[in-house]
Backbone bond lengths (Angstrom), bond angles and torsions (degrees), N, CA, C in turn:
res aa  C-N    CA-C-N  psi(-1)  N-CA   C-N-CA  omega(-1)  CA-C   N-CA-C  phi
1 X - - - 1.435 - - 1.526 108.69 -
2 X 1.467 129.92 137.10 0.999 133.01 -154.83 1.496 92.13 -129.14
3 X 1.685 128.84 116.22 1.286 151.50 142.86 1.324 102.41 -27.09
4 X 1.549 108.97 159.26 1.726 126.44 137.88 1.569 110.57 -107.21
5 X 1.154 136.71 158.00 1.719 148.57 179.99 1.593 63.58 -84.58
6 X 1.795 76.81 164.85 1.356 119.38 160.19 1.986 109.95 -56.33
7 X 1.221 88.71 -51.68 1.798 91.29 -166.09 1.625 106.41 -50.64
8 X 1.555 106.00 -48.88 1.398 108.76 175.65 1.351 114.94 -55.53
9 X 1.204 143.67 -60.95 1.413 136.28 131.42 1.644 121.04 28.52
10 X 1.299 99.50 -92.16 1.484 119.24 -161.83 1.332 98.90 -70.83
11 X 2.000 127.26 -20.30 1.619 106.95 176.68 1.031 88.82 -98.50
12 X 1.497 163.58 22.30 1.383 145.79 139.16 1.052 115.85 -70.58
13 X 1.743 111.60 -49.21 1.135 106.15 168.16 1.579 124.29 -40.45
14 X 0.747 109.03 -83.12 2.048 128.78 -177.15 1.685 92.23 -51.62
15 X 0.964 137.97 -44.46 2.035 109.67 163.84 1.513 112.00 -41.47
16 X 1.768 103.83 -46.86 1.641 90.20 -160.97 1.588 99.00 -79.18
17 X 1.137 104.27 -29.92 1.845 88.10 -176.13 1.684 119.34 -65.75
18 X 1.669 105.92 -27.61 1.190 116.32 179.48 1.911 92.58 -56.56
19 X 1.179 128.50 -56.83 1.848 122.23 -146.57 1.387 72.91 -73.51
20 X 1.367 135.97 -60.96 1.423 115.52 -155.37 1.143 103.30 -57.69
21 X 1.326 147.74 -69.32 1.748 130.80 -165.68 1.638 104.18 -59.53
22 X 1.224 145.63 7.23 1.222 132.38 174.02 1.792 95.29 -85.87
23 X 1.485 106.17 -21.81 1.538 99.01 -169.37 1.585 109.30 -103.05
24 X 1.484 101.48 1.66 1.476 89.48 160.33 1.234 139.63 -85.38
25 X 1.248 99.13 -9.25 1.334 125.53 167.22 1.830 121.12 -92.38
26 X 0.863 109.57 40.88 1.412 120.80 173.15 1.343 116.21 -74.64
27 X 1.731 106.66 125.68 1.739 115.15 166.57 1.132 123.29 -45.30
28 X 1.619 115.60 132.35 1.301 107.79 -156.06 2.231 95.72 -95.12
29 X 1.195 92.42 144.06 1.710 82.16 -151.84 1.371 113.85 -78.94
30 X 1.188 99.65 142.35 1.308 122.34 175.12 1.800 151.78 -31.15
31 X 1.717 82.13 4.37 1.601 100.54 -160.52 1.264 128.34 -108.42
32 X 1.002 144.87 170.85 1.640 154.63 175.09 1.293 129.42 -96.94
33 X 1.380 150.77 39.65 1.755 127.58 -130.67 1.694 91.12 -78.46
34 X 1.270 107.64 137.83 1.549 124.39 -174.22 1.570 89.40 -136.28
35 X 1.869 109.75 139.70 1.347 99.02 -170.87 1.534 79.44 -129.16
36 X 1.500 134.14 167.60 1.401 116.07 142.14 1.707 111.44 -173.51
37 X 1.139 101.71 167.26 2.041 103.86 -173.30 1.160 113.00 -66.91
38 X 1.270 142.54 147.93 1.340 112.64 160.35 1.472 102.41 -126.76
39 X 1.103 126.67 148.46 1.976 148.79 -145.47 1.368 112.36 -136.55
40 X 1.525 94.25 140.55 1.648 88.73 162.51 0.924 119.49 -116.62
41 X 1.273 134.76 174.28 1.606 131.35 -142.37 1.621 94.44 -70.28
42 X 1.469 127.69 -36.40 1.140 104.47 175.58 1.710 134.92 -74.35
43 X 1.458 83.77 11.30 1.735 88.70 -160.56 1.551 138.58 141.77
44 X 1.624 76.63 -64.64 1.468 102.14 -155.58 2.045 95.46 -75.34
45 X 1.563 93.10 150.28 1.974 92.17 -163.00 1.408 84.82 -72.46
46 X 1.617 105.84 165.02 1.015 155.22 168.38 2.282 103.12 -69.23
47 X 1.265 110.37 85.43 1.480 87.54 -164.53 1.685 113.99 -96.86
48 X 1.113 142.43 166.53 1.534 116.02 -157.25 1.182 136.25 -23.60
49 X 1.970 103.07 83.37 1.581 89.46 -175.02 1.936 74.97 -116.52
50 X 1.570 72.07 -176.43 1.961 70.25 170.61 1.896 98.59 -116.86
51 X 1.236 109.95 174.59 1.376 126.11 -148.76 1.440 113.34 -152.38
52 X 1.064 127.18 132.50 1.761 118.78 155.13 0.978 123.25 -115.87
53 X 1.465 108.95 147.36 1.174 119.56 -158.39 1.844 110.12 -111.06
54 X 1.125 124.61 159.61 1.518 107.95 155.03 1.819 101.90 -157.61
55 X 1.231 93.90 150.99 1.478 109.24 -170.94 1.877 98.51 -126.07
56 X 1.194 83.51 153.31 2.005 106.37 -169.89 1.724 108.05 -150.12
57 X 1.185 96.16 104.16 1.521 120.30 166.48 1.451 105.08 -65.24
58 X 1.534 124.11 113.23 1.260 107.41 166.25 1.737 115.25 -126.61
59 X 0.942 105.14 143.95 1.697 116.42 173.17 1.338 120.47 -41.70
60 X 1.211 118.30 155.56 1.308 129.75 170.23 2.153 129.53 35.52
61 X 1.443 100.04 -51.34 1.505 126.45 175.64 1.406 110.92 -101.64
62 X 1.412 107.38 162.75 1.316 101.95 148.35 1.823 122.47 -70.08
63 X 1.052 133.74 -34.99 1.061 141.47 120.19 1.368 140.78 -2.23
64 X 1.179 129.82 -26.66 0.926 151.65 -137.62 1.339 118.20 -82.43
65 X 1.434 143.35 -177.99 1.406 126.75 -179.71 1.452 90.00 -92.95
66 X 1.367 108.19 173.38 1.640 123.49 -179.62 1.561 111.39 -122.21
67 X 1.683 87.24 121.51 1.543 124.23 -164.45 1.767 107.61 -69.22
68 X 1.546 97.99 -44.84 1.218 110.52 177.83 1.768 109.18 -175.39
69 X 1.257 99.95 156.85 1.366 105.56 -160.79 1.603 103.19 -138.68
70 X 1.324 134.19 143.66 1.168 147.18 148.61 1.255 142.63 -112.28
71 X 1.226 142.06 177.11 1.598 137.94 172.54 1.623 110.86 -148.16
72 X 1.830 116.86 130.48 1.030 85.97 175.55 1.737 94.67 -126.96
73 X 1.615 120.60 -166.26 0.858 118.28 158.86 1.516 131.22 -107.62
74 X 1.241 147.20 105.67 1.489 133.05 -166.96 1.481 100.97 -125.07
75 X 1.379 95.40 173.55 1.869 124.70 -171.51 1.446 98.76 -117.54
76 X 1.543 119.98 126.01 1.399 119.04 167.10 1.561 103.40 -84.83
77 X 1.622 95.73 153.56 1.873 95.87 -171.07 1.889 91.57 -111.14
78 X 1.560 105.06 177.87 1.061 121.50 -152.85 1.770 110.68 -40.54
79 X 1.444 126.71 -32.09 1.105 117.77 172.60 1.788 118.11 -101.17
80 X 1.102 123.82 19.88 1.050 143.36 154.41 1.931 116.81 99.81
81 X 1.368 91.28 13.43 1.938 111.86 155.64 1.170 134.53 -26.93
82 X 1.176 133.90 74.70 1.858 100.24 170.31 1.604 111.45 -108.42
83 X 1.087 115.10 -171.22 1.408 129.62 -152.79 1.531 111.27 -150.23
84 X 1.318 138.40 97.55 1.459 135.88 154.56 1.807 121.96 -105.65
85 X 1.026 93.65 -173.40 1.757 102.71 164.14 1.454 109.88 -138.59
86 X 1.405 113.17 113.34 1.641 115.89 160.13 1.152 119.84 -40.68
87 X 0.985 136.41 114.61 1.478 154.60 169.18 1.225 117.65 105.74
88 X 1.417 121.80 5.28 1.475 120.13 155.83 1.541 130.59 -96.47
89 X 1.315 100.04 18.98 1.477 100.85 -178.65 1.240 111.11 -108.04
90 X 1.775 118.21 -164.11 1.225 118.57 179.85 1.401 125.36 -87.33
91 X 1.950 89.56 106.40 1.797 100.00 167.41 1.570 139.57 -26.49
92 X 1.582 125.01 87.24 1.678 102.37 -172.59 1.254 112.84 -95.12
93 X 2.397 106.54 -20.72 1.579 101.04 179.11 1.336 88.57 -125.94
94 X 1.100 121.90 159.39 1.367 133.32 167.32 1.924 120.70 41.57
95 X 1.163 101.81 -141.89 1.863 99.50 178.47 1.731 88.34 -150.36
96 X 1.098 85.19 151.95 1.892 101.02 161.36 1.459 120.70 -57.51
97 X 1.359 120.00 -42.17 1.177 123.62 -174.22 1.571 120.38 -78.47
98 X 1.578 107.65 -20.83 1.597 114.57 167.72 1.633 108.49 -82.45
99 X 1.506 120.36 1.59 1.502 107.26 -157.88 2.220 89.29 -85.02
100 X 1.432 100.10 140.82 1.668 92.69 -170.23 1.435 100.00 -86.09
101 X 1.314 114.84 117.22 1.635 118.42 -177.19 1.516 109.37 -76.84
102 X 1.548 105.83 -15.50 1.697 96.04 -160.55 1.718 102.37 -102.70
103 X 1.562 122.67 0.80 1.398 131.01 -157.56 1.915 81.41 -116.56
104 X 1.426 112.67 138.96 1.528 125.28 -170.59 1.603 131.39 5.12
105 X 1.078 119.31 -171.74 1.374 116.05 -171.45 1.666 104.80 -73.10
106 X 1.390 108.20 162.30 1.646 105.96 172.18 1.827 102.11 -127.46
107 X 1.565 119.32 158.37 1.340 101.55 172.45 1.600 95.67 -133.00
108 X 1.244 126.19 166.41 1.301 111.94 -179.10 2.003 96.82 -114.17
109 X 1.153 105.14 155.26 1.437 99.90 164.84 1.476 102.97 -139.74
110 X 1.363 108.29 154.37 1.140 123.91 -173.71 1.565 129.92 -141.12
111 X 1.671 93.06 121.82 1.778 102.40 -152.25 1.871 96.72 -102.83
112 X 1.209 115.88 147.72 1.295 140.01 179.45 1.709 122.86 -111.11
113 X 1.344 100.86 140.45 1.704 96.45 -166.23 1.593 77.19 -140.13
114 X 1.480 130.14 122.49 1.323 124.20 171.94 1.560 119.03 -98.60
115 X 2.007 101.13 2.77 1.146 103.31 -157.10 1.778 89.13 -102.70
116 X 1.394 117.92 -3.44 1.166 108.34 174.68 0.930 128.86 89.58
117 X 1.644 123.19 -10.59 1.240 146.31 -160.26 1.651 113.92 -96.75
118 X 1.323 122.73 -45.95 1.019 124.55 169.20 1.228 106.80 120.64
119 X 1.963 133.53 -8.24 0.874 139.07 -154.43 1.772 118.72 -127.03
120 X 1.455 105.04 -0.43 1.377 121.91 -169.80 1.548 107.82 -124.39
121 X 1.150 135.48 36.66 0.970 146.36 -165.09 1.691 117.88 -81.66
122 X 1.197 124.63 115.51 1.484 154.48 -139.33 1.755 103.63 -121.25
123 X 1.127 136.09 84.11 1.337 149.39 177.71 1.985 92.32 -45.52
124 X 1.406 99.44 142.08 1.731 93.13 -177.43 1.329 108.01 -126.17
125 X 1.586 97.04 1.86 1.571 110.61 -155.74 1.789 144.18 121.00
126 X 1.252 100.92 114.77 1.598 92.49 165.57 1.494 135.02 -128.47
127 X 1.758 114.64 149.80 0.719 131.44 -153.81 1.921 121.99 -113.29
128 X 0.857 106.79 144.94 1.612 97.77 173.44 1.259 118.52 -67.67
129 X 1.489 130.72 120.18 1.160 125.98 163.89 1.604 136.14 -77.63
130 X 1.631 123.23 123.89 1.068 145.45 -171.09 1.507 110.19 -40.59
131 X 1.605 95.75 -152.06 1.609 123.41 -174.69 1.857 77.78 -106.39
132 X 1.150 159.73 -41.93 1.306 107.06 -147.96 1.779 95.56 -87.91
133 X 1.049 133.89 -44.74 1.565 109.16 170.14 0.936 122.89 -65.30
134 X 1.474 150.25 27.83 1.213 152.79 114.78 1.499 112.93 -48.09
135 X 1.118 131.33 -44.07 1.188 119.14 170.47 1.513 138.47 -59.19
136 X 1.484 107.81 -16.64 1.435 119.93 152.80 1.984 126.05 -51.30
137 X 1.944 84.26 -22.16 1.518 89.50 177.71 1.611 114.31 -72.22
138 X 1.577 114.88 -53.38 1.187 154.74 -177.40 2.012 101.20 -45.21
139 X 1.342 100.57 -37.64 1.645 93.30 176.28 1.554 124.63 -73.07
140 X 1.518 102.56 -12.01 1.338 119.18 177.06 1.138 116.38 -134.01
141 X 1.510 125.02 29.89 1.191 121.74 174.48 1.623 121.29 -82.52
142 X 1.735 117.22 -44.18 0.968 143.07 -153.41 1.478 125.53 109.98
143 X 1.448 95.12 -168.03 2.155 82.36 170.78 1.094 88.17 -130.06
144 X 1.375 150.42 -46.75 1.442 107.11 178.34 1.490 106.14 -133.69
145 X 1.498 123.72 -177.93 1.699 132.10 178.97 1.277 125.97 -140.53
146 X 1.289 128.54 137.27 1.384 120.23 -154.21 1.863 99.54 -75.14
147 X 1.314 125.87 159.39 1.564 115.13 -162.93 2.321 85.55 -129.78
148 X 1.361 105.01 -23.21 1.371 113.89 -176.42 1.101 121.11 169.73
149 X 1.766 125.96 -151.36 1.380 116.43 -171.92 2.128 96.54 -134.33
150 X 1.042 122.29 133.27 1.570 105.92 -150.87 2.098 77.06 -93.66
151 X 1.374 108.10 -158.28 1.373 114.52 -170.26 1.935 119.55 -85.79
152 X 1.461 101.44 -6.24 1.073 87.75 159.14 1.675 116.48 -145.80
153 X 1.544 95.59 70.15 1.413 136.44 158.83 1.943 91.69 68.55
154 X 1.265 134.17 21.61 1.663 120.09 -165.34 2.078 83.95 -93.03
155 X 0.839 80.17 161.49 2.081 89.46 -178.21 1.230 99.71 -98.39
156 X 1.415 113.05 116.81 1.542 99.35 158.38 1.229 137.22 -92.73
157 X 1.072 99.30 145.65 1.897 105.20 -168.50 1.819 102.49 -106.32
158 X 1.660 93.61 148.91 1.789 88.53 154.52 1.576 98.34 -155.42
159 X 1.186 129.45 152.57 1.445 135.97 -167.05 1.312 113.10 -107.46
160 X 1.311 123.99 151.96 1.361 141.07 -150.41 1.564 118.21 -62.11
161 X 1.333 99.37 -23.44 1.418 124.12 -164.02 1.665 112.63 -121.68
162 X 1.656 100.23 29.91 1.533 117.21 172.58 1.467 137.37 14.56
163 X 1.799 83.43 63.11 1.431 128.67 -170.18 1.765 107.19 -139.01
């Protein structure tokens, strides 16, 4: 039976601890989950057909200019379901990751093509977006920012997460 030394040891050790703290630090991901029915004008669901979709980040308004935009393609399932993630689809304006989460409100709207084609596309509505895509801001914001200098010159700080 053949031992390891100590030395051999302690650099196995410290590799594996090294990969594990590289993974504690994992990007927090990039995505949107958006679920929704899709209908036909009379009603009745849409049952595995496939569909495109496209989504538009817009600035400030609902109205607003568009920050970034995507398209994806999905399949409705037996009761007429589909399922994507915002920001994993196909880029037409900008990227998700340039859209500025921390500079005014954003709303998303979201256009429908039932024909699948990419070319018949049916606005369904837009909406103001919340706190959880705000938190895409928050992973790259920092923790805290200087706000000024108080009266006897100490900086005050306050952190993102109003703490």
């Amino acid at each position: 039976m053949q031992f390891i030394s100590l030395k051999q040891f302690a650099a196995i050790f410290l590799v594996v601890l090294l990969f594990s703290a590289t993974h504690a630090f994992a990007q927090v991901p990039q995505g949107i989950p958006y679920q929704a029915a899709a209908r036909a004008a009379n009603g009745q669901a849409l049952v595995n057909t496939a569909v495109k979709v496209r989504f538009s980040i817009l600035d400030s308004v609902a109205t607003g200019t568009v920050v970034y935009q995507e398209t994806h393609s999905a399949t409705t399932n037996s009761v007429g379901l589909f399922n994507v993630n915002v920001g994993l689809g196909t880029p037409v304006t900008g990227t998700l990751s340039g859209v500025n989460w921390g500079k005014n409100a954003k709303y998303m709207k979201m256009e429908l093509d039932i024909t699948g084609t990419g070319s018949n596309y049916v606005n369904m509505g837009t909406q103001q977006m919340m706190a959880v895509p705000y938190s895409l801001y928050s992973a790259t914001s920092g923790s805290s920012q200087s706000t000024g200098t108080g009266s006897n010159s100490n900086t005050l700080l306050y952190t993102t997460d109003g703490f």
